[in-house]
N, C-alpha and C positions, 0 to 999 in steps of 0.2 A: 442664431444671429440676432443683433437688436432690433425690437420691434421698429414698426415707420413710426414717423415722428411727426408732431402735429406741426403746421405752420409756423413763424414768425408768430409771438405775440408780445405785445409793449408791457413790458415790466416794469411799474414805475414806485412800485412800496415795498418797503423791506419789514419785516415783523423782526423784531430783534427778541431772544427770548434769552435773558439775563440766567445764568445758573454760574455753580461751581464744579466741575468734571471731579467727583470724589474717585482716588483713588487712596486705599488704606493700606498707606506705604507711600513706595517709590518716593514723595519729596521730602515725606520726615515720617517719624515712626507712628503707627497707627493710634496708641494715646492723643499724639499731639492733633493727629486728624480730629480723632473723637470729639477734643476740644476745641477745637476750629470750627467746625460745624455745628456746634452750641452757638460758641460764640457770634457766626457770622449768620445766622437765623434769626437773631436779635438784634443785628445791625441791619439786615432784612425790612424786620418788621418797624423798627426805628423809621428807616429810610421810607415806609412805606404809608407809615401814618405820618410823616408830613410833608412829604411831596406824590399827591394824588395821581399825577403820571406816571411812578416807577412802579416797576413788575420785579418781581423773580420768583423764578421756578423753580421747586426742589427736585433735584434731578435723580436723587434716588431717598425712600423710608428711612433708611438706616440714618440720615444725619438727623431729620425730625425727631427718631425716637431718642438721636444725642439729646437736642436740645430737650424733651419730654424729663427725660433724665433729672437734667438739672434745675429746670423750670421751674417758679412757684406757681399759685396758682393767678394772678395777675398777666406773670408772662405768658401762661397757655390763653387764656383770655384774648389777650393781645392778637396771640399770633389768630385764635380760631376766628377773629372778626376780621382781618386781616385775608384771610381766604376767602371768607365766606362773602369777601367784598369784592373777593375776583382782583386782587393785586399780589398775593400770593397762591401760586399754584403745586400744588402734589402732582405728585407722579405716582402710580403704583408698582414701578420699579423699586424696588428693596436695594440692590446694589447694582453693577455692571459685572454680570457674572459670565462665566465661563459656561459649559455645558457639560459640568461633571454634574449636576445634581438629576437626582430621578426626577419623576412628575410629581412623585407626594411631594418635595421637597419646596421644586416649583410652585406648585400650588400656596404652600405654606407661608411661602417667600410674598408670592406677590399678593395674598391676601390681609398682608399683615397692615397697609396705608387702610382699604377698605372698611376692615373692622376698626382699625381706631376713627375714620373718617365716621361711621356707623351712630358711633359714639354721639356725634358733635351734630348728628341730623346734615353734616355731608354726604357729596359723593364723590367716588374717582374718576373721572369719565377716559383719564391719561396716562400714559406711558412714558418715559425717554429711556435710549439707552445712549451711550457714548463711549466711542471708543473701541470696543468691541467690532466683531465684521460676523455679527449669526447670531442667530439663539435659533435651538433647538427648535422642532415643531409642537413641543408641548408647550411652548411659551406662549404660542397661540390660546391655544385652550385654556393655561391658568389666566391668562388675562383673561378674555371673553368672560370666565367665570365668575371674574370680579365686576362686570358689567364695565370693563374696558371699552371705550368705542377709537381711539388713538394709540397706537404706536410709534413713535418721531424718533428716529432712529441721526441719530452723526456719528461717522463711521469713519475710521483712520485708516487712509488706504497708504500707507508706509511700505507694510507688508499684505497688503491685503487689495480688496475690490469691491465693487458695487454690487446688488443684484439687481437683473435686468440692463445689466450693463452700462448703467447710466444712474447716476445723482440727480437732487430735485423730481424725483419718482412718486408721485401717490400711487398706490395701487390696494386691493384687496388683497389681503393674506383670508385665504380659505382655510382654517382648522381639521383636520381628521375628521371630526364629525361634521363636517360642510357649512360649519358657521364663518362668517369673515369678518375679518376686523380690518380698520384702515391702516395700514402704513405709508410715513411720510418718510423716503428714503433721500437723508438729508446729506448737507457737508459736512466737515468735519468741524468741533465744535468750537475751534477758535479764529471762525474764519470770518466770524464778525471784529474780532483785533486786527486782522490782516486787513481790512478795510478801514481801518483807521477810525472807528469809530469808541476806545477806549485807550482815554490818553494817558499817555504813560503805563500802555500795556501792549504797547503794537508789535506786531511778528510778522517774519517774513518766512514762515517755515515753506506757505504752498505757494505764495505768489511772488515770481520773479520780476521783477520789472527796474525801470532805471532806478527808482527811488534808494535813495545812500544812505548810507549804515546811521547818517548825524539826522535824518529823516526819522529812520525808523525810530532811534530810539530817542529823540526829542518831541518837536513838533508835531502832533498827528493831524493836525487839520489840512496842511498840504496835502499830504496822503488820503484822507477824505473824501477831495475833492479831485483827486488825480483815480483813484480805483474803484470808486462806486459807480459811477458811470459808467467808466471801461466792464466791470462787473454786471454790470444789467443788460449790461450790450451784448456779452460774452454767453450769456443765460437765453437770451431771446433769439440769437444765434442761432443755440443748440435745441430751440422749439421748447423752450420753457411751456408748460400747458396751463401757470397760472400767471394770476397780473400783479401776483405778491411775491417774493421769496420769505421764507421764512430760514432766521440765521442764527446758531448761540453764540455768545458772546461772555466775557468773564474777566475779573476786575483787574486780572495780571495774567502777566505773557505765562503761565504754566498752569499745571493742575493743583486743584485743592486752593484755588482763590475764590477774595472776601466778593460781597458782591459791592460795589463801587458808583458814588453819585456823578463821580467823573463822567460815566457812560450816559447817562439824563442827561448833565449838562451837555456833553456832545451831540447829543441829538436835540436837543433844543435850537443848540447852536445852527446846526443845521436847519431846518425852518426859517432861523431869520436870516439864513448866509448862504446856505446852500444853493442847491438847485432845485429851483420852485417847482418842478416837474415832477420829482422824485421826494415820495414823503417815508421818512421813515420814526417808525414808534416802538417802545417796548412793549411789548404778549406775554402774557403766559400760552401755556401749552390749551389751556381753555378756550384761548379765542382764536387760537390756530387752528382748533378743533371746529369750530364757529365757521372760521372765512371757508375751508372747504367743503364743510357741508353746503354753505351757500353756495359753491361755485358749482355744484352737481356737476359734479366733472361724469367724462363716462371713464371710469377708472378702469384698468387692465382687471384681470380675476387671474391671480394664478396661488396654486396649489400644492405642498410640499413642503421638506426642509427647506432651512435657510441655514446650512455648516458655518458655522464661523472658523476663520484662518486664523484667529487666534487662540482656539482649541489649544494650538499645542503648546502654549505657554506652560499648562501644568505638564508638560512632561521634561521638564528643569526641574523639579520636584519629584522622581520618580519614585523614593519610596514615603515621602508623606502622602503621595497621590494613592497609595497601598492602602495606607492606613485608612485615610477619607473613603475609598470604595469598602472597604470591611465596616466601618463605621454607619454606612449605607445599610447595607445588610442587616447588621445588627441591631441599628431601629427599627427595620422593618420585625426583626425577629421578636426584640421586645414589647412589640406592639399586639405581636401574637402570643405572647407570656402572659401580657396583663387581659388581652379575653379571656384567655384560658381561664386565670385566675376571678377571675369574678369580684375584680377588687372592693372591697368597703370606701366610703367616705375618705377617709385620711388617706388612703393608699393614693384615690384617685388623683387628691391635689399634687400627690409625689409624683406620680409620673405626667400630670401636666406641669411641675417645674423642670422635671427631667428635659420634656418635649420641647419646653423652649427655649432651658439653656443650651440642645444639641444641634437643636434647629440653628441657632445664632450663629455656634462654631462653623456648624456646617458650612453654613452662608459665605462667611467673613473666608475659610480657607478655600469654597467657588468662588469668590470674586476675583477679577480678572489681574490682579498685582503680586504677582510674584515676588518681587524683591524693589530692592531702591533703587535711583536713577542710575547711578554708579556703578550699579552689581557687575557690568562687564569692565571698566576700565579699573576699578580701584576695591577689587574682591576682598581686598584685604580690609576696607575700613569698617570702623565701628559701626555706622551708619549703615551699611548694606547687610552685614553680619544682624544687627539685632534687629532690623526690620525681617530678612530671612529668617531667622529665628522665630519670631511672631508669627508670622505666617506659619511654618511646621508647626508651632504648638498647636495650631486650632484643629487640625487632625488630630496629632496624637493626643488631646483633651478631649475629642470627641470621642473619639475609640475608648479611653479610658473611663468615660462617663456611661458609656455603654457595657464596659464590664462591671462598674460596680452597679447599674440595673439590672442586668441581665442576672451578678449574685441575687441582689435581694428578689426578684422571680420567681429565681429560683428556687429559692427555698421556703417564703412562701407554697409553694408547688409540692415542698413536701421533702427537696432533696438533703440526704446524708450528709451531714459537713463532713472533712477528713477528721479521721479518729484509729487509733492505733488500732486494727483486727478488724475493721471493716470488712463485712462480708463482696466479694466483688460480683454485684447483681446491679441492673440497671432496667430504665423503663425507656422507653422509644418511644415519642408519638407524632404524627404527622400532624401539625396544628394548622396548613392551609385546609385552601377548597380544594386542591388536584387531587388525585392519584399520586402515589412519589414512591420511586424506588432507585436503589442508590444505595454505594457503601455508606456506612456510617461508623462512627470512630468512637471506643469507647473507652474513655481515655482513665488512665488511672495514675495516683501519684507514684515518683522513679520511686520511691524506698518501698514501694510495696511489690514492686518485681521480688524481693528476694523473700521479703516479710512472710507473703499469705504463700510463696511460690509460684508466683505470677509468670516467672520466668520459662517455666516450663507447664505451661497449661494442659490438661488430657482434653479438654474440648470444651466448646461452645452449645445451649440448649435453651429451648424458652421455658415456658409457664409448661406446657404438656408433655416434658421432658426429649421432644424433640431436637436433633441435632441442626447445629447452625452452621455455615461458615464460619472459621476463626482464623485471622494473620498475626503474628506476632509485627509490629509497626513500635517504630521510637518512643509513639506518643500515648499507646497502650493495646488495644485489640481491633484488628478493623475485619467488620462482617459485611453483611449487606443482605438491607431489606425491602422488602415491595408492604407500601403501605395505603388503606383507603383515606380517602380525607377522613382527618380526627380520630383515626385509629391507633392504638397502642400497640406494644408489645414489650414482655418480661422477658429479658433474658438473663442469664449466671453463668460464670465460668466452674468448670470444674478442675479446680486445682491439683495438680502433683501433689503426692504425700512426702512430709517434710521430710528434708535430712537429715542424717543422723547427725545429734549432737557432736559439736566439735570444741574445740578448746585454743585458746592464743597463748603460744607460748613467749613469755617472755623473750627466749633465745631466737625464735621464729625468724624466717627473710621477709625482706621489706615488701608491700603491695607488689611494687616493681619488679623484681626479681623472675627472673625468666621469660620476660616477654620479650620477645622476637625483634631484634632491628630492623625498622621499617626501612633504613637505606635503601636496601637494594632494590626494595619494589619499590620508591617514588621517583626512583633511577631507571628504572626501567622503560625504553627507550622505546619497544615495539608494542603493537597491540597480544593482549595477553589473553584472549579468548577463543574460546574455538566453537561456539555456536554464534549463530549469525541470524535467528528467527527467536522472534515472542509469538505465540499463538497460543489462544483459547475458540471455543466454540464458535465465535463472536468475530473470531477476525484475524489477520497474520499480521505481522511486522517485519521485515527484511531490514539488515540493514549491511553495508559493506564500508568496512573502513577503507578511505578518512574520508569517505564521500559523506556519511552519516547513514540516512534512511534509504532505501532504493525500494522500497516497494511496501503502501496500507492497503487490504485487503477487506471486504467486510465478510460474512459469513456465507456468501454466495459467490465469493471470489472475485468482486469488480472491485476494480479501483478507484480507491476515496483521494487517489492524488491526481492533478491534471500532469498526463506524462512527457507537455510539452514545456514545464516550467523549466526555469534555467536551474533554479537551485532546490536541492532536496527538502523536504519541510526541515522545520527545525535549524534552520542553518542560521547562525549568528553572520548577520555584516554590521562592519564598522563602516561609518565615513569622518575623516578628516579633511577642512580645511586650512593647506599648513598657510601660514603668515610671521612676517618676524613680528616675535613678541618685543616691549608692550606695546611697540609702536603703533602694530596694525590690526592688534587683539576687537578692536570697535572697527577699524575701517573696513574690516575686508570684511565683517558680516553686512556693515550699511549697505555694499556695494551689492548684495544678493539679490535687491529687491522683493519679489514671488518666488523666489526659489529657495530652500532653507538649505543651499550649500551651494560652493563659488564652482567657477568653472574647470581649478584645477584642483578639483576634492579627490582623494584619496580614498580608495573601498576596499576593503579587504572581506575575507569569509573566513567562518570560521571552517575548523577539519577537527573529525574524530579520532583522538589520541590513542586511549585505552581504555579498557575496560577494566569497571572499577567494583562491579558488583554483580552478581544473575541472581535472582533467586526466583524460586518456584512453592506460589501457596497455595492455600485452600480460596482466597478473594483475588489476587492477580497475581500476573507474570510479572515481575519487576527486572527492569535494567539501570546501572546507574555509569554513566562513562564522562571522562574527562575529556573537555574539549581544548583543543588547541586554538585561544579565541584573541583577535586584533582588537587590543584596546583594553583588553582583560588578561591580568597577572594568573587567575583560576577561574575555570567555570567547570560546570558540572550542568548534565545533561541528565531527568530524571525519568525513567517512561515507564507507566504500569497501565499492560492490556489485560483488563477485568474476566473475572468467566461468568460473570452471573448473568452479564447483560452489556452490551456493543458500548464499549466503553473505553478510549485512552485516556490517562492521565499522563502533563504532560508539566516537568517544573525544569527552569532554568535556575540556575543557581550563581550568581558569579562575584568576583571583586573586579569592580573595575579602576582602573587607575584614572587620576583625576588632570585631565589637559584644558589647557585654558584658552586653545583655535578650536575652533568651529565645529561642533561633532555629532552624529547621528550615533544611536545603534538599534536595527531591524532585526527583528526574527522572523524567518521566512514560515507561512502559513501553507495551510493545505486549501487548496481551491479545485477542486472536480467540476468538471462542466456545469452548468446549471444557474437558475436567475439568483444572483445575491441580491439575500434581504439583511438589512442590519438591525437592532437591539434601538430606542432611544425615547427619550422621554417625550411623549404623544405619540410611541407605539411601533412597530413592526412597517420599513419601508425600503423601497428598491432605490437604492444611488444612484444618482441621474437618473430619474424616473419619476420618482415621487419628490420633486428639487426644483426649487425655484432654479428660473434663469440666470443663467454668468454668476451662479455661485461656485462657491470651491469642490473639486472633483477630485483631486488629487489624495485624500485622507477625510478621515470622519472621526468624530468622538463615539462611542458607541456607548450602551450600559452593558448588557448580559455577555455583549458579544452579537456573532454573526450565523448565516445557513446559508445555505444552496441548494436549492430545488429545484428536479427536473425531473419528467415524469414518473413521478410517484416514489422517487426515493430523495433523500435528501441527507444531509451532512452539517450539523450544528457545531460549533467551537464556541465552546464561555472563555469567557477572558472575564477572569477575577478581578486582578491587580492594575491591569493598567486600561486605557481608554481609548487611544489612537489606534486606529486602522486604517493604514497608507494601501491606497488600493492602486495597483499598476506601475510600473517603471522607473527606479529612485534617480535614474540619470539625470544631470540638470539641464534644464532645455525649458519650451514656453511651457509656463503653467497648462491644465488644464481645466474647462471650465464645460458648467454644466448648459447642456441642451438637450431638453427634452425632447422626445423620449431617446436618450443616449446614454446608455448604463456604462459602468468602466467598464476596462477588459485589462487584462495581464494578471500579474502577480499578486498576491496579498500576502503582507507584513503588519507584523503588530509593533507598532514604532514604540518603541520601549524610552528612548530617553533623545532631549535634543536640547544642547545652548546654542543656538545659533542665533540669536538676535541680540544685538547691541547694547541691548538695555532690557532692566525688570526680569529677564530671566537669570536664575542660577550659573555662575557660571564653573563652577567645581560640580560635573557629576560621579566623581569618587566615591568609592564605598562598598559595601557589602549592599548586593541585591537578591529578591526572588522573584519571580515572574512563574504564573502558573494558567493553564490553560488545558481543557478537557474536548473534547471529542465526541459527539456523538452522533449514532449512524442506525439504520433499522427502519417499522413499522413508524415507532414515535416520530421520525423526524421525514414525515413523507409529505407535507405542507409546510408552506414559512412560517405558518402562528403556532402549531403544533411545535416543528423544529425550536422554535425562541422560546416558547415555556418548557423545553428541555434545557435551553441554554440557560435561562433565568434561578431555572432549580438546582442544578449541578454542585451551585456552591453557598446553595442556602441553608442554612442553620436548621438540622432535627434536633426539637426535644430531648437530650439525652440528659436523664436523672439519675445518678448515682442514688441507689434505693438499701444497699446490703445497711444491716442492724453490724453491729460491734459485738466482738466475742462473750457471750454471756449473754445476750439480748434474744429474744423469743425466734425461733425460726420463721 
């Protein structure tokens, strides 16, 4: 419930704090941002050296380092006297990001204002975000770390809500490590236009009132003089706890606007015209920081995430959100190549240019703008299409920047390039601090299947001719090793002896010739299998068609599924909200509010078709079956229960067809009794539990994934590729909302993809997908931090060096 509320107090100043809400995209394409934010940092600084009363605040790093960019040295000059005079204020927000990035990333992010402030003999002492409704609880800690002492948050509650259940909120954010930082939990940030105080940029998005459309968009000084007042009244009402509000304001009715002397003159105006009661001036975020340290308020202390509701914007983007999470990994990975390597001088400068151009991508595709304003009514124009497009590239550029480090690393490191007679021998090593065991895949090029005889392998063996696990897999041999931190291991295949030479005859039939019409089997209408169990050492699998799964086992025989769920794990649901198109393609998502589907949404499940594969190895049980899935033309269902050690793998595979109302699709999860703890950047935490108040309870962004723990066993699930976990109930009905200590309870789904909002998200989720997700159960995962450094490892990058010499080359 919301906390009691202090008195009536007389609210008579308003701190107006000038910025521009960047968003890279949505009103034009991210070039033209880049250079708007050069540009309007100079009109800034213009504005600020000759009228000594104007302020603006840069609301996030990334436009400064535009302007840096193109600056001479005059213009940095300019701008750094210009700060250091306290009329221009930083923020150590870097952008208005989502909460896909990890805590390095975090870190990196918001340290970037710090160290160039470092520079110039400033400091940061500030934060804004806008727009956004969360960040992570590592946000906590990368700021404090930058010696943050403010967080000033304007929050669009469209789709979204307060925490603490109320706006105009100071309160402590307590860190993980029990540091706090201040948050100033504000309005939304053009709620200084809607007061009439930036003329010829007034809005009437949140407040209703009589005032006419030839008001708003004419005159602002009526309007001025009609809502400020009513507005302080409104504030003091609701037990405002200070005698200031602090409001942003911005030089046009949208985002990505210049900052504007109209706004100075308005408040001047005010002064001599106004209401001599009520004083209002432009702030930076510095001297907002100032009035409440003065006011020593006794602020609330509370402790936890803060989820933002707009997490699931990236999942309109489901398979660049793939990319970006691999991309993740894979710096972490290379990060662990280049200690290993012991690089020289030159290397080093390479992979600190590597680090900051991936770092950028990274940034620019967490930031919170999906696509352009238009993306839901008008998919088709050029403007939404190549803003969408810039946004996907910044993944797949990072990912791609991360293969070609990961090559050079590599080889450095010693490894084989491909070469015709490659001996096929490899090195493995574990380059964290854990313990790590776990298949690993040791991949070789296709033309060497027939080449050395790869195709038919006699076995697998290390360095002391001991025998290995060996599976023949698409992508080349998969074993699996238990390894100490930093330790190696040699292994080689031993190849089949060639076949006997053969000869092409001219007269010969074609490749084609005799292969079997696949008709009748893609026709085939019933389920084609007659065993109904995967089992290893480690655990059972049941499963009964078209129900899917009916029963996970671990190796003592209890059950890793809660057996009061509705639907089996693994189960694909669709949800459609149908509307007649184009008319109502935007109306009827506006009209959802907090619910990300209408009230006559459509759900379907998926059901297990046929069986499309069994196979039985030396490293797992593999099953592969096709599912009968709503919303998807093909999907395929992947599951391999490991022998080596308590292990499923679990991959969705599908195409789904591209609708343009309103759409979910969930994959149902396994949830066994027990306290769930989630994966996230500032660490391992229980939902509702460890959660700020009247924030979002319904779904989480996660990193590694999730567990559940309960006396002394417990149950980890990685999730690789995507990031939402919808915890409890998809039905639409009231949101739910966090109070501590109140953990969910119901179901768990991995919310794989959703356009349901009106604007900035995707709205074509067509295409070819994979989604993959791993399982694990045992000794390791008998605590929540235990359990999450299994989830964290599952799908992290070993060392694997292709080592074989080429035929003729020394053994």
């Amino acid at each position: 419930m919301p906390e009691a509320r202090p008195g009536p107090r007389r609210v008579r100043r308003i701190l107006l704090i000038h910025h521009t809400h960047t968003d890279v995209g949505y009103t034009a394409p991210p070039g033209v941002v880049a250079a708007w934010q050069s540009d309007w940092l100079r009109a800034a600084i213009s504005l600020a050296e000759s009228r000594p009363a104007f302020r603006w605040t840069c609301e996030g790093f990334w436009g400064v380092e535009r302007f840096l960019e193109r600056a001479d040295a005059a213009w940095r000059d300019r701008f750094v006297k210009q700060v250091r005079a306290g009329r221009i204020g930083l923020s150590a927000s870097w952008l208005n990001l989502t909460e896909l990035p990890d805590q390095t990333l975090l870190d990196e992010l918001c340290g970037r204002a710090a160290r160039w402030a470092a520079t110039q003999g400033l400091t940061v002492s500030c934060a804004m975000s806008a727009d956004i409704n969360g960040h992570s609880w590592g946000t906590a800690t990368a700021l404090l770390d930058q010696g943050v002492r403010l967080l000033f948050t304007c929050i669009h509650s469209h789709h979204g809500l307060p925490p603490l259940f109320r706006r105009h909120q100071p309160f402590w954010w307590e860190a993980p490590d029990g540091r706090r930082l201040l948050v100033y939990n504000g309005e939304h940030y053009h709620l200084g236009n809607e007061l009439g105080l930036a003329p010829g940029a007034l809005s009437s998005y949140l407040i209703k009132d009589e005032c006419r459309a030839e008001e708003i968009f004419g005159d602002a000084w009526p309007v001025a003089l009609r809502r400020i007042p009513r507005y302080l009244e409104a504030l003091e009402a609701a037990g405002h706890p200070l005698a200031f509000a602090p409001l942003m304001i911005s030089g046009l009715r949208t985002d990505n606007s210049p900052p504007s002397a109209a706004v100075l003159e308005q408040v001047e105006r005010w002064a001599r015209e106004g209401d001599p009661a009520i004083a209002i001036r432009l702030a930076t975020l510095e001297e907002v920081l100032a009035e409440l340290e003065a006011a020593r308020g006794d602020w609330p202390v509370h402790r936890g995430d803060w989820p933002d509701w707009w997490s699931d914007g990236a999942a309109s983007r489901p398979a660049a959100v793939r990319q970006f999470r691999q991309a993740l990994r894979e710096r972490r990975f290379c990060r662990q190549l280049a200690d290993r390597a012991a690089l020289p001088a030159p290397e080093l400068d390479r992979q600190q240019a590597w680090e900051e151009e991936l770092e950028t991508r990274l940034g620019l595709f967490a930031e919170h703008t999906f696509s352009h304003a238009a993306s839901l009514s008008q998919p088709w124009h050029t403007g939404v299409q190549r803003i969408a497009a810039a946004k996907e590239a910044q993944a797949a550029l990072a990912l791609d920047a991360c293969a070609r480090r990961v090559a050079e690393l590599r080889q450095l490191l010693g490894e084989a390039l491909p070469a015709p007679g490659l001996a096929p021998r490899w090195r493995v090593e574990n380059l964290g601090g854990e313990p790590w065991a776990g298949p690993v895949l040791l991949p070789v090029q296709w033309h060497e299947l027939h080449e050395l005889g790869l195709d038919r392998p006699q076995g697998l063996e290390d360095a002391t001719g001991a025998e290995r696990p060996c599976q023949r897999v698409p992508e080349g041999f998969l074993s699996w090793v238990r390894l100490a931190p930093r330790e190696g291991l040699e292994l080689r295949l031993r190849p089949a002896p060639p076949e006997p030479p053969g000869s092409l005859r001219p007269d010969g039939g074609w490749p084609a010739d005799g292969v079997a019409d696949l008709a009748a089997h893609a026709a085939a209408p019933t389920w084609q299998g007659r065993e109904n169990v995967l089992a290893t050492a480690w655990g059972r699998l049941d499963w009964r068609p078209p129900q899917g799964v009916v029963s996970l086992l671990d190796e003592e025989g209890r059950s890793l599924i809660e057996e009061r769920d509705p639907r089996p794990p693994f189960t694909l649901v669709h949800e459609l909200t149908p509307c007649r198109l184009p008319e109502e393609a935007c109306a009827s998502r506006a009209v959802m509010g907090r619910n990300r589907k209408g009230e006559a949404v459509e759900r379907a499940e998926s059901r297990w078709r046929r069986l499309l594969r069994r196979e039985s190895g030396a490293v797992c049980e593999e099953l592969e079956v096709e599912l009968a899935a709503p919303g998807c033309p093909w999907a395929v269902l992947l599951l391999r229960l490991h022998h080596s050690h308590p292990r499923l793998d679990v991959e969705l595979r599908l195409h789904k067809e591209s609708r343009w109302e309103a759409e979910n699709l969930f994959l149902s999860l396994p949830r066994p009794a027990g306290v769930l703890w989630v994966d996230k950047a500032g660490g391992p935490l229980r939902p509702g539990i460890d959660q700020l108040p009247g924030t979002l309870l319904d779904y989480t962004s996660v990193q590694a994934g999730y567990a559940l723990v309960a006396e002394g066993r417990g149950l980890a699930v990685a999730m690789p590729d995507q990031h939402l976990l919808q915890m409890g109930p998809l039905a639409h009905g009231p949101r739910r909302l966090a109070e501590p200590p109140a953990p969910p309870a119901g179901p768990l789904f991995a919310w794989l993809m959703t356009n349901y909002w009106e604007t900035n998200f995707a709205a074509e989720l067509g295409g070819f997908h994979a989604f993959r997700f791993s399982l694990h159960w045992g000794r390791a995962c008998a605590d929540a931090a235990s359990a999450l450094v299994v989830a964290r490892q599952a799908w992290e990058d070993m060392l694997v060096l292709r080592t074989g010499d080429t035929q003729g080359g020394d053994a």
